[in-house]
N, C-alpha and C positions, 0 to 999 in steps of 0.2 A: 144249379143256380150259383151266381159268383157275387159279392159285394163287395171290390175293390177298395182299399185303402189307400192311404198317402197321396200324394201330388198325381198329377198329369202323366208323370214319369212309369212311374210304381202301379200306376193305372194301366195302363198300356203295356207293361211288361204282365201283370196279372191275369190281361185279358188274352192275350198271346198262350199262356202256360195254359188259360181256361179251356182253350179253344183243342190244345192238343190232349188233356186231359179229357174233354168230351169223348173224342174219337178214341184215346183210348180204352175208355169203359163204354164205348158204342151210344153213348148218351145222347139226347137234344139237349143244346145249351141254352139257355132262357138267358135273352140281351141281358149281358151284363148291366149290373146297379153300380153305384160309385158311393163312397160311405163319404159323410160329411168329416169333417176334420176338425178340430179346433183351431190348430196351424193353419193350414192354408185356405178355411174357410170360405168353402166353394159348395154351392148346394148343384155345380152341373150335373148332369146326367150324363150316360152315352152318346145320346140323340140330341147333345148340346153342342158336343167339339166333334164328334164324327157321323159318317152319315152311314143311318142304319139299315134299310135299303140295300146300300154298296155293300156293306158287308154281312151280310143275309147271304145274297144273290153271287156273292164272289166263293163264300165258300160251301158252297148248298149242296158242292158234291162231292164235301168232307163229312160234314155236318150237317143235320139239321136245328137251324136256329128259331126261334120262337118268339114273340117280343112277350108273353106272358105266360105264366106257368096254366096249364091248362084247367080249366073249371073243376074238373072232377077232383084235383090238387089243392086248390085253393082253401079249404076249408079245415087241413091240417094242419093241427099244431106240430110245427116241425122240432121246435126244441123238448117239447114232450113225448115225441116217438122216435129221436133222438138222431134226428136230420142234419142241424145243425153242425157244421164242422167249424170251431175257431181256427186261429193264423195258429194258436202254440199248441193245436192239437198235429199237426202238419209238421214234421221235423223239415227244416230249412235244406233247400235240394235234394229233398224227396225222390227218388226214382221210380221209375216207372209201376214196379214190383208191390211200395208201397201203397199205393191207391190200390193195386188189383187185392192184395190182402185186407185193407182196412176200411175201403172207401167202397168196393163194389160191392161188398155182402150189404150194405145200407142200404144202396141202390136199388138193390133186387127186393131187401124184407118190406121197403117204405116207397119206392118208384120216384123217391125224390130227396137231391143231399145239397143243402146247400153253405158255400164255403161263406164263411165270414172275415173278411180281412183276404189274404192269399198271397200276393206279392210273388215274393221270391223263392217260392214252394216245390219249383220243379227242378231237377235236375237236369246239366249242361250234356251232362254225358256219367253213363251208357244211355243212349238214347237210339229206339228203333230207327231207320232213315226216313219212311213215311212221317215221322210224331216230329222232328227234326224241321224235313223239311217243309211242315203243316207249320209251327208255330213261326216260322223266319215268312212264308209267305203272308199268313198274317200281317207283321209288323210292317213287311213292305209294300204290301198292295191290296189289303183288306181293311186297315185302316185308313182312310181319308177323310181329312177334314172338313166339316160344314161348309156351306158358301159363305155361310156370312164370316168364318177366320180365313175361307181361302179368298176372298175379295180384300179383306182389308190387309192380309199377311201381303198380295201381289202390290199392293198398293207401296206400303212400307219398302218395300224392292226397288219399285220402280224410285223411290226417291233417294233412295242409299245410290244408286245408280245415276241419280243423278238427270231422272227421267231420259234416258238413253233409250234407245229403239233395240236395242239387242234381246235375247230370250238369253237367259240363263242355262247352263246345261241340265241343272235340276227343276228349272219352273214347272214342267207341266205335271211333274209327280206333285208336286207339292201344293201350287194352287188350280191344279185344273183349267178350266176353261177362263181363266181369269189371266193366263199365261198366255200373252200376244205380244205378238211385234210390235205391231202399231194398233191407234186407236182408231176407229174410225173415221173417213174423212184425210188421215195424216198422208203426206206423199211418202212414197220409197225414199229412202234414204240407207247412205250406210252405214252401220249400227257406230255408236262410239262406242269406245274404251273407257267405261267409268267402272272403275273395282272398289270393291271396299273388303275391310278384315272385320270380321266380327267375332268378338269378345264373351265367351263366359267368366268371369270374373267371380270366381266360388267365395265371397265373403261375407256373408249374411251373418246374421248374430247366431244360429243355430250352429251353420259350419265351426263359426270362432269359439264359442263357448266349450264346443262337445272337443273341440283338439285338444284345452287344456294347455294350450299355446298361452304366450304371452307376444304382445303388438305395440310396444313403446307406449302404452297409456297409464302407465303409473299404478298407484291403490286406488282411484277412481275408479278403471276399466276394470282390476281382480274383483272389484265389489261386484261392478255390475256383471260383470260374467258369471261370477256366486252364486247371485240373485237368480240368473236368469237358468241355472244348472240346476237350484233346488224347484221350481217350478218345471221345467221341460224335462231334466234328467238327474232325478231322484236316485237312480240306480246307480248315476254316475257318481253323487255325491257321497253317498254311501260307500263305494269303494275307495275314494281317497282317501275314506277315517280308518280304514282297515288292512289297505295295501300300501306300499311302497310304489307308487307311480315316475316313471322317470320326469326329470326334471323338465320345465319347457327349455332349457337349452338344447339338455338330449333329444328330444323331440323335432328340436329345429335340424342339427345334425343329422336326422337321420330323415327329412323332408316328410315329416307329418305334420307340418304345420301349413296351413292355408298361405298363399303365397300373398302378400299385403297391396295393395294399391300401386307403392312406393318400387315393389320389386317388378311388377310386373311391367311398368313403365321403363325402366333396365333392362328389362327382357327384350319388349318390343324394340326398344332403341338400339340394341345391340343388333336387333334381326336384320337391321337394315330401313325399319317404319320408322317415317318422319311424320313434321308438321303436318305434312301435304295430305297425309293418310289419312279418310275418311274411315271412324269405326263406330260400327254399332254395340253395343254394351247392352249385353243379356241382362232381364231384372233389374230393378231398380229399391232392391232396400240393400244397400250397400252398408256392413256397420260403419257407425263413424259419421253417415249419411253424404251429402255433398262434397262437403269440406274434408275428407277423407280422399276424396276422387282429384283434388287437385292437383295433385303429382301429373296424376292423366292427363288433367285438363286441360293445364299448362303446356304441357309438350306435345298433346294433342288436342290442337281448339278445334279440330270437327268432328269429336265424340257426340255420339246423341243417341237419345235411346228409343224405345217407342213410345214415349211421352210428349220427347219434345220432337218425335215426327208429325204425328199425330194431332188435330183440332180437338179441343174441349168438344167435340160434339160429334170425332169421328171415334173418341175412343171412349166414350160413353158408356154404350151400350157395353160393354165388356168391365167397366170399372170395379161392380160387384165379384168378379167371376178371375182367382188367380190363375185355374186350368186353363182360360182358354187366353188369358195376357200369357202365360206361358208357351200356349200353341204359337202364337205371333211370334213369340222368340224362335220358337225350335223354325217357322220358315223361312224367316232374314235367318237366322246362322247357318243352317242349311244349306242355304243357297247363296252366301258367303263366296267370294274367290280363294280365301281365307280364313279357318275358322281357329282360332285360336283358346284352349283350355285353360287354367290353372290348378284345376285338380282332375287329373287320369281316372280317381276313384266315382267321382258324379257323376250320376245314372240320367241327368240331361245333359250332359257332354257326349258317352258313350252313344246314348241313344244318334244323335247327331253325325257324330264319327261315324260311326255304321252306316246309317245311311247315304252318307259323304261315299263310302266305300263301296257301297250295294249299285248305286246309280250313279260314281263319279267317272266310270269307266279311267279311274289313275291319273285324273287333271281337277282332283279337287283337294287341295293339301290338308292336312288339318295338324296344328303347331301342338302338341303335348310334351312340354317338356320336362325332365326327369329332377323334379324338385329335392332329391336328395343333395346331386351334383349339383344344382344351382346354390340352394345354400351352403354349400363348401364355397363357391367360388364368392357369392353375396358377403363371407363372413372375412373377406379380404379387400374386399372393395373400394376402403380407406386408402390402401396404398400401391393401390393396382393398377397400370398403368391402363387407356380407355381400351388402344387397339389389343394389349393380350386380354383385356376382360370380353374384347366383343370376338375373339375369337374361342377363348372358353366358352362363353354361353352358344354359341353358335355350334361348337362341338356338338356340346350335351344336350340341346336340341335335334340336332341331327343324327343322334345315337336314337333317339324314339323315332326318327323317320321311316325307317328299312319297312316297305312292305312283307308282311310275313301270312301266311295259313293260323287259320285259329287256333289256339294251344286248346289242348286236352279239356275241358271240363270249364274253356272258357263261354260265354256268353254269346249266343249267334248274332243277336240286337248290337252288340258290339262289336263280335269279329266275324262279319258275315263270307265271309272269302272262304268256303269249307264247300267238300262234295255236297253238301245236304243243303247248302243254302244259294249259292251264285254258281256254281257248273253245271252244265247239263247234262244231264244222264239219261240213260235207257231205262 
């Protein structure tokens, strides 16, 4: 048994490592659970954002999946016969080795372990090729989302588009049967040309607080950032009264700091994106809120997010529920002509990438750019002339473009281009 933590994201990576952890203790995996959060306060389930069914029956001759632990089970206290596993009993990329030492003697004394938390538990590498290429099938074609995200996600498409008659290269992995040409009734036509770039925009109060960055807000925003570190990140507070942490200038120099509104706008404009570019903007708690985003707005007035695509009354039903406003996002960026990041380290950017990379067959770009280099060039700005500043950033953009093989011990969900994940093998 698996009870997932964190967001959508962390979800989904947990349920992936769950699935190959089954197989390697020979296990049945009981449908994963999803723990409530205080953060992103979400009471979805599995059987809310993906459909359980599809992923039963996709990998039933990996696994055997179960949607409940079975009768004879039920009436164990697990944490008193000592079933239970925490996330900090599990050392962070675990290998394979440790489950068979630690996790399968449970298995055998109690017939039932179940993890709490899990996340990012399993290791990238040494990994057997079977366990490898079990948990990348997973993420690519075991999980699929409900009708009711993949109807509204296709919907969101078709308007960013521009309601164009075209099929996206990615629609039909993404929203299924919901991915058509035309609607009924419509005549043949040939498709138009409506593209758009969609935007994660990594600046949430969480990102900003935890960098330890500073964003031109004065002793206003150090308060509230303060505020919001001793409530969410206690540990983090604690270590500033006791270490030497480098400065947020240092910070910015060496591009760990969240890339701002203001910069990002710079970026785009430099890429070559004008007025005319039509962008979708992942999330909608931007710190700063609106008024923050105007740099955007201004230079791009057909920014919109799924808010303002969306009727009071087609995004309703999802209004309680961040995981699956989240799913919406991952299928408009996804299937983006353009998918542009601000932080390489975000595990709903990565997730996206990947898949950009699994199904773009090399015609679905995705802009990551190397924010060290950018704030070297950002910190000149003032008296930099446009054409060598838009040739800098266009560099240092294009130094993260190079298609590469996954490195050593990286993430399959991220770098899926490896023998065990997208080649075919005997």
């Amino acid at each position: 048994m698996v009870t997932a933590n964190g967001g959508i994201n962390q979800q989904r990576v947990a349920v992936c490592n769950a699935v190959a952890v089954a197989r390697l203790l020979n296990a049945t995996l009981v449908l994963p659970k999803f723990m409530y959060s205080s953060v992103w306060k979400d009471a979805s389930q599995f059987g809310d954002i993906y459909q359980e069914e599809h992923f039963i029956n996709y990998l039933k001759d990996d696994i055997p999946i179960v949607k409940e632990l079975p009768e004879e089970l039920r009436s164990l206290d697990l944490e008193a016969i000592g079933s239970v596993v925490m996330d900090t009993d599990v050392i962070k990329e675990a290998k394979p080795s440790f489950y068979l030492k630690y996790i399968l003697p449970i298995l055998h004394l109690n017939k039932v372990v179940h993890f709490v938390g899990f996340g990012n538990r399993l290791a990238s590498d040494p990994m057997p090729h079977e366990l490898q290429r079990l948990r990348c099938r997973c993420n690519f074609h075991a999980l699929r989302f409900v009708p009711k995200i993949q109807e509204t996600g296709a919907m969101l498409i078709r308007r960013m588009r521009q309601n164009d008659t075209g099929l996206g290269h990615l629609d039909p992995y993404l929203v299924g049967q919901y991915a058509q040409l035309k609607k009924k009734g419509e005549k043949d036509s040939p498709p138009k040309k409506s593209r758009y770039l969609a935007l994660h925009l990594r600046f949430e109060i969480d990102m900003v607080a935890h960098s330890l960055c500073e964003f031109g807000g004065g002793e206003e925003e150090r308060h509230e950032l303060e505020a919001y570190r001793k409530v969410h990140f206690p540990a983090l507070v604690e270590q500033k009264k006791t270490k030497k942490l480098p400065s947020p200038k240092q910070l910015r120099s060496e591009g760990l700091c969240p890339l701002m509104p203001e910069e990002t706008v710079l970026m785009l404009a430099a890429l070559g994106f004008n007025r005319r570019t039509h962008i979708y903007l992942a999330g909608s708690h931007i710190y700063g809120g609106y008024s923050r985003l105007n740099a955007l707005t201004t230079l791009f007035p057909n920014l919109v997010t799924k808010e303002n695509l969306l009727t009071p009354a087609e995004i309703e039903p999802f209004g309680n529920f961040s995981s699956q406003l989240a799913a919406l996002d991952f299928i408009v960026c996804t299937a983006a002509d353009v998918f542009a990041m601000t932080d390489s380290g975000s595990q709903f950017s990565s997730l996206i990438a990947g898949y950009r990379i699994y199904y773009g067959g090399g015609k679905m770009p995705t802009i990551r750019p190397n924010k060290r280099r950018l704030a070297d060039i950002f910190e000149r700005n003032n008296t930099i002339e446009w054409k060598v500043f838009e040739t800098r950033v266009r560099k240092a953009v294009r130094q993260n473009k190079r298609v590469f093989s996954r490195p050593v011990g990286r993430s399959v969900y991220r770098y899926p281009r490896c023998q065990d994940c997208m080649c075919n093998t005997e």
